[in-house]
C-alpha positions as a Python dict, from the first residue, in 0.01 Angstrom:
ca = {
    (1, 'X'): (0, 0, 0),
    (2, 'X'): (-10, 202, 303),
    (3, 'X'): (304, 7, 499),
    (4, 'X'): (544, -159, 486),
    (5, 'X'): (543, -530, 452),
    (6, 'X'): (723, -821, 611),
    (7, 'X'): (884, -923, 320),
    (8, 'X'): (1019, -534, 235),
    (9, 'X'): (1138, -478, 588),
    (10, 'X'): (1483, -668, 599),
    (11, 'X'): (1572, -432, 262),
    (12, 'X'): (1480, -114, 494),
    (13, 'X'): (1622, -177, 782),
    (14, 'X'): (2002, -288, 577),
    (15, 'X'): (1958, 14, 399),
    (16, 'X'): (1908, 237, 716),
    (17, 'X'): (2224, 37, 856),
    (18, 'X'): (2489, 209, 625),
    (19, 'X'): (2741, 417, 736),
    (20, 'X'): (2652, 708, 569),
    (21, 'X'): (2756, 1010, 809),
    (22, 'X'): (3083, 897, 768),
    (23, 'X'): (3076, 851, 417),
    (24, 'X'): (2969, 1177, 398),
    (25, 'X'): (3233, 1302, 633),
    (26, 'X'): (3547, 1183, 429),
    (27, 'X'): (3404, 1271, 96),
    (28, 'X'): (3287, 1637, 190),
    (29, 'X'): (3661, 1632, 325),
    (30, 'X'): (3841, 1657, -23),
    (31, 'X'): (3778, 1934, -231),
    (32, 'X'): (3570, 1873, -575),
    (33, 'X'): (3526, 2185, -711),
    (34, 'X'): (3453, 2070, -1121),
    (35, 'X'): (3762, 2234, -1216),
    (36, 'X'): (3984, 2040, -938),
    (37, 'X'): (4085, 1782, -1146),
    (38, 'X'): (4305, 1605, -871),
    (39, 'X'): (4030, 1614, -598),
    (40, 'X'): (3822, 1488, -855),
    (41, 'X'): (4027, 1220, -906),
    (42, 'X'): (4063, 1132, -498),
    (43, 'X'): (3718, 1134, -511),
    (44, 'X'): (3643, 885, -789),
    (45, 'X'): (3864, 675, -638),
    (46, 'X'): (3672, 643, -301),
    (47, 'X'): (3348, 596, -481),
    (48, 'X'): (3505, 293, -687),
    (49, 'X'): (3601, 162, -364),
    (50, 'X'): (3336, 191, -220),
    (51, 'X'): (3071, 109, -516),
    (52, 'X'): (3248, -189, -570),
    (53, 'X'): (3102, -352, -280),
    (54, 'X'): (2801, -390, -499),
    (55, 'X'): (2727, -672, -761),
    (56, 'X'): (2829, -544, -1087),
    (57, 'X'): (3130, -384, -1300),
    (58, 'X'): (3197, -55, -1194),
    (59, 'X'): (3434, 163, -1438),
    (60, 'X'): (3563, 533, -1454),
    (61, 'X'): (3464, 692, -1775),
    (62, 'X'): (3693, 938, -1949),
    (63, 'X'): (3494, 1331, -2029),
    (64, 'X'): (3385, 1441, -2295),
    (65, 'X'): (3565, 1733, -2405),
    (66, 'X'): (3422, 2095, -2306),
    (67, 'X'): (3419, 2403, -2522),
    (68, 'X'): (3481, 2755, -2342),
    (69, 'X'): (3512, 3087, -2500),
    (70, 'X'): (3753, 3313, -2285),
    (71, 'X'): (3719, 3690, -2202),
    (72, 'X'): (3946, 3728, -2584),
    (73, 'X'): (3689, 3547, -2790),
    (74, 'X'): (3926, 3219, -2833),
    (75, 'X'): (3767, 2914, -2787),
    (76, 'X'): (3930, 2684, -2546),
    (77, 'X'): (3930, 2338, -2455),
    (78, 'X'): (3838, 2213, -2061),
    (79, 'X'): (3908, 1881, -1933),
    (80, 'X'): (3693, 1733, -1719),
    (81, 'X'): (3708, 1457, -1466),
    (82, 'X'): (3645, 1108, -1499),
    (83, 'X'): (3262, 1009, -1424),
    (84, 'X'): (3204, 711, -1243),
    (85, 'X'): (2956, 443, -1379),
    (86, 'X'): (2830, 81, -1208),
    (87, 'X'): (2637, -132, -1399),
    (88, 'X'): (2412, -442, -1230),
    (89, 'X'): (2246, -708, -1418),
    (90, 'X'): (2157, -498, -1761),
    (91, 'X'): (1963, -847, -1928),
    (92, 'X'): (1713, -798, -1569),
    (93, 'X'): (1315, -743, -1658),
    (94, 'X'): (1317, -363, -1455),
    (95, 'X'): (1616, -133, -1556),
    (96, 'X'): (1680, 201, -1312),
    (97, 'X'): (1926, 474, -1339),
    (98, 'X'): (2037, 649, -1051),
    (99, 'X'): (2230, 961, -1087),
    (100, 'X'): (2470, 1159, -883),
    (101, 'X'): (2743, 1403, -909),
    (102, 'X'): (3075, 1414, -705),
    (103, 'X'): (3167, 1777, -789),
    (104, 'X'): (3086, 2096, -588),
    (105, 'X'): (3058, 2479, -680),
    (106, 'X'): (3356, 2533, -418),
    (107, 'X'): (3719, 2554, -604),
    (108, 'X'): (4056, 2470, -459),
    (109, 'X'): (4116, 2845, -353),
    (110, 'X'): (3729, 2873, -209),
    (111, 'X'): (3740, 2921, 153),
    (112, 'X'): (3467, 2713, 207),
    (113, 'X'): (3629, 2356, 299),
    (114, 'X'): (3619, 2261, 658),
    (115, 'X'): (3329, 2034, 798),
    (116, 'X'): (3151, 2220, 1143),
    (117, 'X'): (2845, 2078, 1362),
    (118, 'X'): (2594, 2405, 1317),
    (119, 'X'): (2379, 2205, 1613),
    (120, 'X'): (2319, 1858, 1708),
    (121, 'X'): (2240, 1698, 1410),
    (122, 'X'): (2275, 1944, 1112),
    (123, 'X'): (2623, 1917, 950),
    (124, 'X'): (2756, 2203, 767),
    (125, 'X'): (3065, 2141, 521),
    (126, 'X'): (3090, 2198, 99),
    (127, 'X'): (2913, 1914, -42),
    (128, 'X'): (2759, 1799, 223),
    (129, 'X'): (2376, 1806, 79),
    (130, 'X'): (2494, 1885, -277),
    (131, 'X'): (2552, 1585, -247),
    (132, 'X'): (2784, 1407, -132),
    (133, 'X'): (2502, 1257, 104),
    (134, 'X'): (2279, 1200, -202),
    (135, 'X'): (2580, 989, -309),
    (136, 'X'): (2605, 785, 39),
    (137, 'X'): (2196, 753, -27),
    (138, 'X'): (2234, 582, -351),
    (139, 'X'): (2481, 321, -197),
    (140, 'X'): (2262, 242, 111),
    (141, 'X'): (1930, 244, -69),
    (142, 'X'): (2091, -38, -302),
    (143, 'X'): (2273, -173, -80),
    (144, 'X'): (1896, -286, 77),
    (145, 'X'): (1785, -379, -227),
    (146, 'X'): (2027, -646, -308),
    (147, 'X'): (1901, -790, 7),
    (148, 'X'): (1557, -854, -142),
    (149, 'X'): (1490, -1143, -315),
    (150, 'X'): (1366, -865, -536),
    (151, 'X'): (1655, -822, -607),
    (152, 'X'): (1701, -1039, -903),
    (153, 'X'): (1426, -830, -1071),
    (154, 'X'): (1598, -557, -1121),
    (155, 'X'): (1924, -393, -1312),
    (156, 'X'): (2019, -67, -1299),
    (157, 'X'): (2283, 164, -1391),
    (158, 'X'): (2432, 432, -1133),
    (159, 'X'): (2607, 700, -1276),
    (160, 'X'): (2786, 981, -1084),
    (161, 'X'): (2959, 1258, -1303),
    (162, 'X'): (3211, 1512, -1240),
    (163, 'X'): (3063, 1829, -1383),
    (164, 'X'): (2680, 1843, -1317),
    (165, 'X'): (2742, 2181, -1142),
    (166, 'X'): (2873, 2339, -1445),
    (167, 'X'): (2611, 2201, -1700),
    (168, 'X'): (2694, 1844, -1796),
    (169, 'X'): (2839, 1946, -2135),
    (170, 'X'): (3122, 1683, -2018),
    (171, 'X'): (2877, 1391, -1901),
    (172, 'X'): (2559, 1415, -2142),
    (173, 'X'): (2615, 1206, -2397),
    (174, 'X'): (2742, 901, -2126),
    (175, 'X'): (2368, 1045, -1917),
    (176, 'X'): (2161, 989, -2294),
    (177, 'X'): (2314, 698, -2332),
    (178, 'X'): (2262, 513, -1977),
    (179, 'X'): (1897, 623, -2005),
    (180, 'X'): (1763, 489, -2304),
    (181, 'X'): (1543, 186, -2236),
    (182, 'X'): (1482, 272, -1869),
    (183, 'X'): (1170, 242, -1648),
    (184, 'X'): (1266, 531, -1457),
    (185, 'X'): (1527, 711, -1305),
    (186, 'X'): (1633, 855, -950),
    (187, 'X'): (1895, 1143, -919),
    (188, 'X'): (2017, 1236, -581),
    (189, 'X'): (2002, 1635, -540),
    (190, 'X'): (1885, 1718, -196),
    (191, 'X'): (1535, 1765, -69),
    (192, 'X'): (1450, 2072, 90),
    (193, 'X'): (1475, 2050, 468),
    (194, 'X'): (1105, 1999, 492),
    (195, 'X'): (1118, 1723, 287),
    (196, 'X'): (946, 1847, -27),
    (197, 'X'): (1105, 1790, -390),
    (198, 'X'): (1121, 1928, -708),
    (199, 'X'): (864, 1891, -955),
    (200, 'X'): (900, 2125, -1295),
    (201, 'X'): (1188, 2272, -1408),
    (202, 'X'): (1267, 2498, -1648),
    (203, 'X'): (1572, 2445, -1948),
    (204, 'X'): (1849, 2614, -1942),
    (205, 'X'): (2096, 2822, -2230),
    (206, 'X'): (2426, 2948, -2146),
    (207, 'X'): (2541, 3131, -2485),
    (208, 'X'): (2865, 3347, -2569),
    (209, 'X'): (2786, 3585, -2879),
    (210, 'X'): (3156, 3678, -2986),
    (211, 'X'): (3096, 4052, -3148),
    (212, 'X'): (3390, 4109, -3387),
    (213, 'X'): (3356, 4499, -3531),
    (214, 'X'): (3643, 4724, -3676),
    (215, 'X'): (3884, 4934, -3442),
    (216, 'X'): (3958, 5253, -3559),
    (217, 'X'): (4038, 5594, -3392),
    (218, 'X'): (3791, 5737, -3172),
    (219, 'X'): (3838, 6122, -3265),
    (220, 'X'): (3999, 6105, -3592),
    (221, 'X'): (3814, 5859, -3790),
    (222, 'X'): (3555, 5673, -3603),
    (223, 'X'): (3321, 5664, -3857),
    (224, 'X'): (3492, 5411, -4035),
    (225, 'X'): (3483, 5159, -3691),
    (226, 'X'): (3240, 4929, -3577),
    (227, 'X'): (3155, 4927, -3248),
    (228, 'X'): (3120, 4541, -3087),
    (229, 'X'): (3075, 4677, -2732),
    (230, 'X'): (2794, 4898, -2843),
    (231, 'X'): (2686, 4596, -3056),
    (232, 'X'): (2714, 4370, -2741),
    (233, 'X'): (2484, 4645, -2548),
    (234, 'X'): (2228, 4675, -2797),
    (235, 'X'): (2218, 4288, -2825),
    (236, 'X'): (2163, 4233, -2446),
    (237, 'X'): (1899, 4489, -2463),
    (238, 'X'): (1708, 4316, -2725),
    (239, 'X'): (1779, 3921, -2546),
    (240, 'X'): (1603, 4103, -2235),
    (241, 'X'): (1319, 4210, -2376),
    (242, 'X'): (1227, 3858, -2471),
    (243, 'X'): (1168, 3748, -2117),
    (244, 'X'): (845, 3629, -2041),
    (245, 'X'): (595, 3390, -1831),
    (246, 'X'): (768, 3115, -2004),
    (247, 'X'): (1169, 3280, -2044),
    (248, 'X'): (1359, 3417, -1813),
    (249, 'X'): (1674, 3588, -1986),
    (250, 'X'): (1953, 3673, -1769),
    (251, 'X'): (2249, 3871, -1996),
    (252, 'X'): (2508, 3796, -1738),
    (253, 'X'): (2829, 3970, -1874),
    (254, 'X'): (3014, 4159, -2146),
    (255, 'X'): (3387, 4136, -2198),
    (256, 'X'): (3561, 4385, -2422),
    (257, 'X'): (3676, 4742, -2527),
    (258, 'X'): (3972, 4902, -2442),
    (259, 'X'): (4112, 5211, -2424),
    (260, 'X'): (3897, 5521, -2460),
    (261, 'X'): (4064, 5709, -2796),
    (262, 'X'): (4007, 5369, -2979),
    (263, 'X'): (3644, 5193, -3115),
    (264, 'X'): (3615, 4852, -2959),
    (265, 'X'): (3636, 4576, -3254),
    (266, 'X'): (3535, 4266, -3046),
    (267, 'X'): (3310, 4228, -2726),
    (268, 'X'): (3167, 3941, -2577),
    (269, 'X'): (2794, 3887, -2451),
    (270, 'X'): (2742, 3615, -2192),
    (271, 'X'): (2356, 3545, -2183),
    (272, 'X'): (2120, 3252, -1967),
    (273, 'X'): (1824, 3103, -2088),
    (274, 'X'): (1517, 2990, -1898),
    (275, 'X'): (1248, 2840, -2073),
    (276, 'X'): (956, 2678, -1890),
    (277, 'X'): (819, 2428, -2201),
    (278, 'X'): (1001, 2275, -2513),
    (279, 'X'): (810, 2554, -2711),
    (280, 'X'): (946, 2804, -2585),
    (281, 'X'): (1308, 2668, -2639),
    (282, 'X'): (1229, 2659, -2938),
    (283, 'X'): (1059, 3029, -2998),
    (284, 'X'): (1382, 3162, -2786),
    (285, 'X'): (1631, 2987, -3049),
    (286, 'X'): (1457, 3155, -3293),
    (287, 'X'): (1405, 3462, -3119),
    (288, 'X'): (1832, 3469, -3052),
    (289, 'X'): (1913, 3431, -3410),
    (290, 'X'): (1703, 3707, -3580),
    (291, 'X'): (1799, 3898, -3274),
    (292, 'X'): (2195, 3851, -3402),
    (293, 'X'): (2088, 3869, -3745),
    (294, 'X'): (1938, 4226, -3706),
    (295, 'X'): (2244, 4347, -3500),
    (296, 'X'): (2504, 4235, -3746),
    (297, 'X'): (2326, 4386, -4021),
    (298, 'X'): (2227, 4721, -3852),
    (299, 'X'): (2631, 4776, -3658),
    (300, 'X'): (2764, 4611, -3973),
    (301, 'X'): (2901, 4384, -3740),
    (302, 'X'): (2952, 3986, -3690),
    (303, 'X'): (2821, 3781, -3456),
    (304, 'X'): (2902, 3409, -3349),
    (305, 'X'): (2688, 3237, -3157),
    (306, 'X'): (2884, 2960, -2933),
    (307, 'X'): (2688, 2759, -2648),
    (308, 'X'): (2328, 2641, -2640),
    (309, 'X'): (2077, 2517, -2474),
    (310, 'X'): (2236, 2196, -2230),
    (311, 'X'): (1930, 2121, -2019),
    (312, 'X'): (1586, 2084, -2182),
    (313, 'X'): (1242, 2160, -1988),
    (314, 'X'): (1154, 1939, -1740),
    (315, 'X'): (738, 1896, -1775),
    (316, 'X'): (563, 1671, -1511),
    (317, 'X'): (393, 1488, -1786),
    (318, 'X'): (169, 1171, -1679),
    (319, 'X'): (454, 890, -1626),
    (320, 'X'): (677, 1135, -1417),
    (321, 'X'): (373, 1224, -1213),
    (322, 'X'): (296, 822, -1122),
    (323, 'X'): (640, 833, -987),
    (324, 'X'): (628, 1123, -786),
    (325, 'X'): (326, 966, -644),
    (326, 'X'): (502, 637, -608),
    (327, 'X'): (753, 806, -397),
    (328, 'X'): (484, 987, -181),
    (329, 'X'): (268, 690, -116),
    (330, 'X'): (651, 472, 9),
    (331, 'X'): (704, 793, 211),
    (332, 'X'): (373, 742, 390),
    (333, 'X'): (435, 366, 402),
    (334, 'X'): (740, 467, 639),
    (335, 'X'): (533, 737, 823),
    (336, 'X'): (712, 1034, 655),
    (337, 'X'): (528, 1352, 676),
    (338, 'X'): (334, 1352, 339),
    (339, 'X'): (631, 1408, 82),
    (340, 'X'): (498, 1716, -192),
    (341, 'X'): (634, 1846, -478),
    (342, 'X'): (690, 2192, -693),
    (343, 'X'): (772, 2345, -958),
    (344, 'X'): (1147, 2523, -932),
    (345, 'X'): (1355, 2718, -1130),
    (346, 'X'): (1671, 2515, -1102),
    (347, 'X'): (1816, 2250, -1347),
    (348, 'X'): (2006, 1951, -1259),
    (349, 'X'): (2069, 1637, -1471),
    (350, 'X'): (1719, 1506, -1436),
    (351, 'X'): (1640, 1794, -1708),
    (352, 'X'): (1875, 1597, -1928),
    (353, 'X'): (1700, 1239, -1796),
    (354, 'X'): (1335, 1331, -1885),
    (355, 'X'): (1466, 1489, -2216),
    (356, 'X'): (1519, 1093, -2297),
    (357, 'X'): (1130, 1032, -2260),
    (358, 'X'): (1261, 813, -1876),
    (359, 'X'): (1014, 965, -1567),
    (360, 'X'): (1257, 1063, -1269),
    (361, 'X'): (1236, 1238, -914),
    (362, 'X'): (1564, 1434, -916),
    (363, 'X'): (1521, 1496, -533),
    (364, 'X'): (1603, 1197, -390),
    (365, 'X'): (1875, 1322, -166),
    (366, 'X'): (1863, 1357, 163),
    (367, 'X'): (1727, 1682, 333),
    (368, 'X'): (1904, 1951, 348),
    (369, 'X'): (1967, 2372, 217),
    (370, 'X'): (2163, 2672, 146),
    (371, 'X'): (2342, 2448, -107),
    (372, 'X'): (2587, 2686, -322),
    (373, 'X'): (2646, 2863, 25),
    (374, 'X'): (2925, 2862, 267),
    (375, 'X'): (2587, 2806, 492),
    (376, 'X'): (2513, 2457, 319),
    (377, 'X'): (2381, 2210, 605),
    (378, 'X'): (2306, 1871, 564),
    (379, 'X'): (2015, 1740, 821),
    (380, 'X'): (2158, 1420, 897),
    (381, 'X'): (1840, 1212, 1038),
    (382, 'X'): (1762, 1189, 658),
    (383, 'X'): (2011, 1018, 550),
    (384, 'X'): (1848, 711, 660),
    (385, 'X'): (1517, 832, 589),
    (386, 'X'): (1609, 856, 223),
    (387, 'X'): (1788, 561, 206),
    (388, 'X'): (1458, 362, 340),
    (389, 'X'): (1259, 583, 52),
    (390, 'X'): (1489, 504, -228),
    (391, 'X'): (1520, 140, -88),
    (392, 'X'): (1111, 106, -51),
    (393, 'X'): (1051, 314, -404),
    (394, 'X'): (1248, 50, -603),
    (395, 'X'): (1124, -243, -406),
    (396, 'X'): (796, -139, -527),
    (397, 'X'): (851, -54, -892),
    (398, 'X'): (1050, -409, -918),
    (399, 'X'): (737, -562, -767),
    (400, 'X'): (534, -437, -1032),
    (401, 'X'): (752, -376, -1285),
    (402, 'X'): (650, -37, -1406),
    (403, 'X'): (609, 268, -1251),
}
């Protein structure tokens, strides 16, 4: 359909209508760094608010408990934030999940908090495209479809967590289970200014390998130590050489040693994973454990392995490819320049989404860049234009009730 109809117009234009900007304004306006905990928490409660306006029960879900390992090797505990979670008419024929996330990369103590006008129209602030505008999106873009008679048609779950920018580890379980039984999904990280979205993406591994060796003097007897830094080093060395077309290994960090006249007996490794396919996940798990296997047996050493991999490849396979071109054909329905799509080597939660077998766009945000940057700008002219997209894109997927 190459425009839009009569009967899909009234959704548009009520989605266009929101008052986004200012959403955006007062949201980007309290801090949400994921380990802010009270921000967090101001910020939940202005989503409830303002998600409630919606048909539906909306409800803040406690964390999941996190796992950390520390620069001593003990593993910690992290509390997250609650995750926020609407759900509309779950007995409907269509069933969507929409996706967001309220926390930023900037902390309490970042100086990065204040909101400036870069020029007439682009807004620069922390959280403004990631996303605190894919956020204001989400509401608009429903908000015009519950004034469809298409409406009816379709349920859908929204679901906007409090630690996507550290991994998920704290929302994936409540993300598996709000997916199953979908007919797709839309997640709300921003576009890039032009407009074009993310296609592939690669999985991702963070993994701490705790070293523990055996101190002993370093002039009088260090024969009888084991060395975990040197352990640690020859470990990193042999994670880097696995990098590949389809792997990109990043050993990040290693924490340990002390001072000079004694052998280190515990270092720690911090190592990320990229692989581009499910197989070669798999051939890099592998790979990691006879790589730990051969340096505890040649240091006499012992390794633990803590971590994993938290987001799984993202393939465009067939049914994530019809939306992608759903979403391009309602973009030229609403004379958008024609919306494209590639392959990046970021992860968000729609890694975590298409693990459950659901087809998503993950870029459904409005446009926008330098996100992770005291630079972040928002281009505020899309907020409406995405609103109209996501409004349009589910319109059409109620209409014919698959992708």
């Amino acid at each position: 359909m190459n425009s839009v109809t009569t009967a899909e117009a009234p959704a548009l234009e009520s989605a266009a209508d929101a008052p986004m900007l200012a959403q955006v304004e007062r949201w980007a306006a309290i801090n949400s760094g994921t380990g802010n905990l009270a921000g967090l928490k101001s910020v939940a409660g202005q989503l409830a608010d303002a998600f409630s306006a919606l048909p539906g029960e909306v409800r803040l879900v406690a964390a999941d408990p996190v796992e950390s390992v520390d620069s001593a090797g003990t593993v910690n505990i992290i509390q997250r934030g609650d995750h926020l979670h609407l759900s509309v008419r779950p007995d409907a024929p269509v069933q969507l999940l929409l996706t967001g996330h309220m926390d930023t990369v900037f902390a309490a103590d970042h100086p990065f908090q204040t909101l400036k006008w870069l020029e007439p129209g682009v807004l620069n602030g922390p959280g403004t495209a990631d996303m605190k505008a894919g956020i204001s999106v989400i509401l608009a873009a429903l908000a015009g479809l519950e004034a469809s008679p298409l409406a009816e048609r379709v349920g859908y779950d929204v679901m906007i967590n409090s630690d996507e920018e550290t991994g998920s580890q704290a929302s994936a379980r409540l993300i598996a289970e709000l997916a199953k039984g979908k007919t797709a999904a839309l997640t709300y990280e921003p576009a890039l200014p032009d407009g074009t979205l993310a296609g592939a993406r690669p999985g991702s591994g963070n993994f701490s390998v705790i070293v523990h060796g055996r101190a002993a003097h370093a002039g009088r007897n260090p024969q009888e130590g084991r060395n975990a830094l040197l352990a640690a080093a020859d470990l990193a060395l042999r994670l880097g050489a696995l990098k590949s077309d389809a792997l990109k290994v990043n050993p990040a960090k290693i924490d340990g040693g002390g001072p000079n006249n004694i052998v280190p007996d515990q270092a720690i490794l911090r190592v990320n994973m990229r692989p581009t396919t499910p197989q070669a996940m798999a051939a890099a798990e592998a790979a990691m454990r006879d790589a730990v296997a051969a340096v505890s047996r040649e240091h006499d050493v012992h390794c633990h392995v803590h971590g994993g991999f938290n987001r799984p490849p993202k393939p465009l396979d067939p049914a994530a490819t019809r939306l992608f071109e759903l979403v391009r054909d309602c973009g030229t329905a609403l004379g958008l320049p024609a919306i494209g799509w590639n392959a990046t080597g970021g992860v968000c939660d729609g890694n975590n989404i298409a693990a459950c077998g659901i087809p998503v766009v993950d870029t459904m945000g409005p446009r926008g860049g330098a996100i992770h940057s005291s630079d972040e700008f928002l281009i505020v002219d899309s907020l409406a234009e995405r609103a109209r997209l996501s409004a349009l894109t589910m319109l059409r997927i109620a209409e014919r009730g698959v992708v």
